[in-house]
C-alpha positions, 0 to 999 in steps of 0.5 A: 133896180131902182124900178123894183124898188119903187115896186116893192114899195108900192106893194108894201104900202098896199100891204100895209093898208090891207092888214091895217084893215084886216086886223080891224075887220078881225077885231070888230066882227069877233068882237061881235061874236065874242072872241076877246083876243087875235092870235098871233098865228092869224096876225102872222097869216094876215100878213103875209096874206095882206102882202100876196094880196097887194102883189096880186092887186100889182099884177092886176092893176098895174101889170095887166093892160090887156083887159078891160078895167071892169074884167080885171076888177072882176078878175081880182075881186074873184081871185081875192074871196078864194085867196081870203076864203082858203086861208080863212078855212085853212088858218081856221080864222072861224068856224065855218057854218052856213051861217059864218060864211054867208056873214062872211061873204057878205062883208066880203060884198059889202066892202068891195062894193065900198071900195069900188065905190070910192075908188070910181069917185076918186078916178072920176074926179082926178080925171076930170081935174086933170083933163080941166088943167089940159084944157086949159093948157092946150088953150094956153097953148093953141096962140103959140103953136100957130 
């Protein structure tokens, strides 16, 4: 029980940050295509989407250790853009042009790309601090065991 708690924690806490982004992301680009409002049917469905979305990054990040890093963030970004695109289309978030969606698909790139980007420096620095601080400890260490 304890174990599903912090689950579920962890998944509303992803959650939280995709709708936060997601309202944001909403209300600047329809504020450069002149929409004035968010309805509350599309907060409701960011919601809900935000929070599907974080148990997808769950399963695939921390559930998944078959694959390599690269193909589950290949995996999920793919799964994601269908996810966000059908319910974009299906909650009718905009009008779909040739036009609308390349912006979109280009915002959607854009921000992976970001993403990806600071996660990789993040890892890349706690892992190297991490295997400073064992390196050290194994130094520390090495006189004792012998």
């Amino acid at each position: 029980m304890k174990k599903m708690i912090e689950i579920l924690a962890a998944i509303k806490g992803q959650g939280a940050m995709l709708f936060g982004g997601a309202v944001f992301l909403y209300v600047v680009v329809g504020w450069w295509f002149g929409y004035d409002a968010v309805p509350s049917i599309i907060l409701v469905q960011m919601g809900v989407l935000s929070m599907i979305c974080a148990g997808l990054a769950y399963l695939c990040f921390v559930v998944d250790t078959k694959h390599k890093p690269a193909e589950r963030v290949a995996g999920f970004l793919v799964l994601m853009y269908i996810l966000l695109t059908a319910t974009a289309y299906l909650g009718s978030w905009f009008t779909f042009t040739p036009t609308t969606v390349l912006i979109y698909t280009g915002i959607f790139i854009a921000l992976s790309a970001i993403m990806l980007g600071i996660y990789s420096a993040y890892f890349r620095i706690t892992g190297t601090r991490y295997n400073q601080m064992l390196t050290a400890y194994k130094a520390r260490h090495a006189t004792e065991v012998h």
